[in-house]
C-alpha positions as CSV (number, residue, x, y, z in Angstrom):
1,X,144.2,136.1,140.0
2,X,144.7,137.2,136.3
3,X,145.0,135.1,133.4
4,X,148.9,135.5,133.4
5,X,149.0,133.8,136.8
6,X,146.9,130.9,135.7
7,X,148.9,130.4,132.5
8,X,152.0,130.1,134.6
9,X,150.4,127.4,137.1
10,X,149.0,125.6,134.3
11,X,152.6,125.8,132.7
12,X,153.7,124.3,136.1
13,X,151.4,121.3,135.9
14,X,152.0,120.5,132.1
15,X,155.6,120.4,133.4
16,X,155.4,118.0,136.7
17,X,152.8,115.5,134.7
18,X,155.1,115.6,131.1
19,X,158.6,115.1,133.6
20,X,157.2,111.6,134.8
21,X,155.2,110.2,131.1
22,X,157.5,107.3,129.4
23,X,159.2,108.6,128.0
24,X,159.0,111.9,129.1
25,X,157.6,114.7,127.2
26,X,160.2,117.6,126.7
27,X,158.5,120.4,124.4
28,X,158.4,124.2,125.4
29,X,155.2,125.2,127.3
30,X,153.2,128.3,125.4
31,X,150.2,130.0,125.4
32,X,149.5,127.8,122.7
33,X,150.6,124.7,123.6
34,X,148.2,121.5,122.7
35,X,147.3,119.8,125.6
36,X,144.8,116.8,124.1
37,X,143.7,115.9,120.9
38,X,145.8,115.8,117.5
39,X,149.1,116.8,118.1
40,X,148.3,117.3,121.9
41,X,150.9,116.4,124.6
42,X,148.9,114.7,126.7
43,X,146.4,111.2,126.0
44,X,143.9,111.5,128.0
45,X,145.3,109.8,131.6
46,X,148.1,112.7,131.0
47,X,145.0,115.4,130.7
48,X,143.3,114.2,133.5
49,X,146.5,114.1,135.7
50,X,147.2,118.0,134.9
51,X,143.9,119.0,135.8
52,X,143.0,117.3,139.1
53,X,147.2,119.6,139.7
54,X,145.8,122.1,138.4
55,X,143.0,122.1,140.2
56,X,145.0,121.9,143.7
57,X,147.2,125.0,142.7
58,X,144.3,127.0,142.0
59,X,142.1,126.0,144.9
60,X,145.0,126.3,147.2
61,X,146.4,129.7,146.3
62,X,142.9,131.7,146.1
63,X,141.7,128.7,148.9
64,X,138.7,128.0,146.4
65,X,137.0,124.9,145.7
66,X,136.1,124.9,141.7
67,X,136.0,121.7,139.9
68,X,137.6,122.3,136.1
69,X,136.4,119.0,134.5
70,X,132.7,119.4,135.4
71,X,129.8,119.1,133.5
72,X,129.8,122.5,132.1
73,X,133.5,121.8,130.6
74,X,132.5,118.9,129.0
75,X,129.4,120.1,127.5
76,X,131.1,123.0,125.7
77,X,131.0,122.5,121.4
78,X,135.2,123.7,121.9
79,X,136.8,121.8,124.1
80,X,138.5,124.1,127.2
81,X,141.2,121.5,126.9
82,X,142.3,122.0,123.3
83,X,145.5,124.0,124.8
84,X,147.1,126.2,127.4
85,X,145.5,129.4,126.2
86,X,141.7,127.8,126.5
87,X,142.3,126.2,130.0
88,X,143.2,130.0,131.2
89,X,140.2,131.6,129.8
90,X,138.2,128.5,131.3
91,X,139.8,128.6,134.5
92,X,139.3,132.2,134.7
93,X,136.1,131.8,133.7
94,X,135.5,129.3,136.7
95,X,136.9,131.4,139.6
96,X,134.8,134.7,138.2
97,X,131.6,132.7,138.9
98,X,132.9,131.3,142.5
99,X,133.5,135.1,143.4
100,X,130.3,136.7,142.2
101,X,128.5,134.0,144.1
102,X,130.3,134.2,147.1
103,X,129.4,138.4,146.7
């Protein structure tokens, strides 16, 4: 899966989970897009609800079973949640490790 693809399915989730917030969220998706924080789209209910889609997408296209809000996320001095862009790369990040330990 390449970064691309995750952007899109992240996109995706930001989408379903803004469509159904009161009132609903309606701002262009990007790379850059903040998800949590100042000037984020999401408080942190919103967040939670795009990862555990996330999550699903990603586990059901490359049938994986990676966990995105583990200890290791949460740990990290920059949040992987700050926006779009930094969810790739720590998605990405996530499914490289599953595959070199399944190897």
């Amino acid at each position: 899966m390449e970064r691309s693809d995750i952007v899109e399915l992240i996109v995706e989730s930001v989408q379903e989970i803004a469509a159904i917030q009161v009132p609903p969220i309606r701002h262009e998706v990007s790379d850059q897009s903040r998800l949590y924080g100042k000037h984020g789209c999401f408080d942190s209910l919103g967040l939670v609800s795009v990862i555990l889609g996330l999550e699903q997408k990603v586990n059901d296209r490359l049938e994986t079973t990676i966990s995105i809000a583990d200890e290791r996320a949460m740990s990290q001095q920059n949040s992987p949640f700050r926006t779009v862009g930094s969810l790739a790369d720590y998605v990405l990040l996530l499914i490289q490790d599953q595959l070199r330990q399944a190897a």
